[in-house]
N, C-alpha and C positions, 0 to 999 in steps of 0.2 A: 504494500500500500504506500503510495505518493502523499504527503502532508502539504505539498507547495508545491509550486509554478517552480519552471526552471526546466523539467523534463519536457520531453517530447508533448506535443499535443496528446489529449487521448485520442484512440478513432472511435467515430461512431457514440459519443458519450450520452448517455441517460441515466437520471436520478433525479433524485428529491434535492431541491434546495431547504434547509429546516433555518429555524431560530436557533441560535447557539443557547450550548446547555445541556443538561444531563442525557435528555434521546436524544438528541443531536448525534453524542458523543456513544450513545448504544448502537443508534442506526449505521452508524459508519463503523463501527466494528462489524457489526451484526451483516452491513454490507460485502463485509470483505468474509463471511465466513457463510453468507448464503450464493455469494457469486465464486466459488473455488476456482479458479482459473484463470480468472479474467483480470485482469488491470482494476483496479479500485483507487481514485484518487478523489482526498479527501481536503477542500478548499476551504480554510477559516478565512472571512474577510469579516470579521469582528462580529457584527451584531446578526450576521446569517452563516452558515456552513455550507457548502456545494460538494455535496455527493456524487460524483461521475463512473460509473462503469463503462466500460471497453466493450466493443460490439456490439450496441442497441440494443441489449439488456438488462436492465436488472431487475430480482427477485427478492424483495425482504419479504421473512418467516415473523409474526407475531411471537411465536416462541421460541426463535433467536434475541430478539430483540428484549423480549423478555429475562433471560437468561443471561445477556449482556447487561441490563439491568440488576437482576438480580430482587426484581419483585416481578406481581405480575403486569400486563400490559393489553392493553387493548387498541386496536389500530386509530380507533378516532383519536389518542393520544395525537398520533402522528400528524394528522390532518390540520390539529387546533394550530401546531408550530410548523407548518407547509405551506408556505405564502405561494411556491410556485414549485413547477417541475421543469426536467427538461425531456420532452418526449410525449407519448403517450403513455393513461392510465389506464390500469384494470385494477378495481379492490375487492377484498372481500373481508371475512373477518379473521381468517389466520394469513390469509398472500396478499401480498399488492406487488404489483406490477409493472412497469415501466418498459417501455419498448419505442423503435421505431415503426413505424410502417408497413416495413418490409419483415422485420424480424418473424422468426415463425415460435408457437408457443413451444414451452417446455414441456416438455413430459411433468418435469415433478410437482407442475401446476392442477396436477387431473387429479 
């Protein structure tokens, strides 16, 4: 996982932009441990955080997120400190979703 500018562009980046602060700081953990493989860079620009995954998508687990936590958690947490995204959304109450257009679904979405 990338903390700061300087590296190469991502390609193809999508995620949550959040309000800094404790899920902030779970989502982007929880990001780099629901996207296994993929490039994870995580942007503080003080008063917001920019979540970016590699390849048009990403996949946060409510019970990653959770667990990075270390209480429990419920997605609308997420949404109240999500002013924007970068991508397309799909929610539900343990996935959400992020993607481009072209991107095809995961398997581990079903």
């Amino acid at each position: 996982m990338s903390t700061e500018s300087g590296a190469e562009p991502i390609a193809d980046p999508v995620g949550p932009i959040l309000q800094t602060g404790e899920v902030a700081r779970a989502v982007a953990d929880a990001a780099v441990t629901d996207n296994a493989g993929c490039r994870v860079d995580v942007r503080n620009r003080g008063s917001y955080v920019r979540v970016e995954v590699e390849g048009g998508e990403c996949v946060l687990r409510r019970a990653t997120i959770a667990e990075e936590l270390g209480r429990p958690f419920k997605m609308s947490e997420l949404e109240l400190i999500m002013p924007s995204f970068v991508g397309r959304i799909e929610t539900g109450s343990d996935v959400i979703r992020f993607y481009l257009g072209t991107a095809a679904r995961k398997e581990a979405l079903s």
